[in-house]
N, C-alpha and C positions, 0 to 999 in steps of 0.2 A: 504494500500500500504506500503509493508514493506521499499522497495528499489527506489530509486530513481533517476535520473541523474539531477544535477544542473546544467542550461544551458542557452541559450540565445535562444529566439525564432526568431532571425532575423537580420538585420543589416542593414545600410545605403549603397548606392553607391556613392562612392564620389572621394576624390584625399586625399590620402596619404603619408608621406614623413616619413627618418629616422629619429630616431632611431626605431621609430614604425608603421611599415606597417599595423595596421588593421584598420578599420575605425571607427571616432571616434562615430558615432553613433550604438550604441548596445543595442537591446530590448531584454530587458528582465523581468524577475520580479520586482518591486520596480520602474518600468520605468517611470520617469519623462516629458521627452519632449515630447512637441508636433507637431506631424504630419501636414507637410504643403502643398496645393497644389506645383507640380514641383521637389518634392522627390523623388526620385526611391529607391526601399526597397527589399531585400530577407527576406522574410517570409517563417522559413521552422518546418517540426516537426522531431522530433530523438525519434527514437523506439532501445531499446538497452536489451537484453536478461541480465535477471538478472546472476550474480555473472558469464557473459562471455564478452570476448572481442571484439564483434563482435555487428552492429546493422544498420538501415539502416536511413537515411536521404531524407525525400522527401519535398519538395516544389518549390517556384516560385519565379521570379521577378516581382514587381508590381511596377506601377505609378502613384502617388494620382495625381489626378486632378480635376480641379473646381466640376466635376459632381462625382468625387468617386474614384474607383480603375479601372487599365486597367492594364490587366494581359498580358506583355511582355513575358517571356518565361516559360517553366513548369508548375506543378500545376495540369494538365488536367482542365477539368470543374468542377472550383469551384467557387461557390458564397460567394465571401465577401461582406462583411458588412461594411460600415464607422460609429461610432457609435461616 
């Protein structure tokens, strides 16, 4: 793989305030924290055409709980894994 895009596979839903509106939970590579039941999470993937500016973004909202994930909105049928 010559090319790549450096990115974040996901993020938390939470409450935000200024100066910075995004949320402070962000998955990504090197990702530390851990996932609790009561979390709601976008988990998405990014496909982007090499050396263009154009690429598409698909995934879901999910919500860990006691028994696993429960897939809130998008995604279609896919089977996650708690691991």
């Amino acid at each position: 793989m010559k090319s790549y895009a450096n990115m974040r596979f996901g993020y938390g839903i939470g409450l935000a305030y200024p100066p910075v509106w995004l949320e402070t939970l962000q998955i990504s590579r090197g990702f530390e924290n851990r996932l609790a039941p009561g979390m709601v999470i976008v988990l998405h993937a990014y496909l982007q055409l090499d050396h263009e500016d154009i690429g598409i973004i698909q995934g879901g909202t999910w919500a860990l709980t006691t028994d696993g994930l429960q897939q809130l909105v998008g995604g279609g049928d896919l089977l996650l894994e708690t691991v």
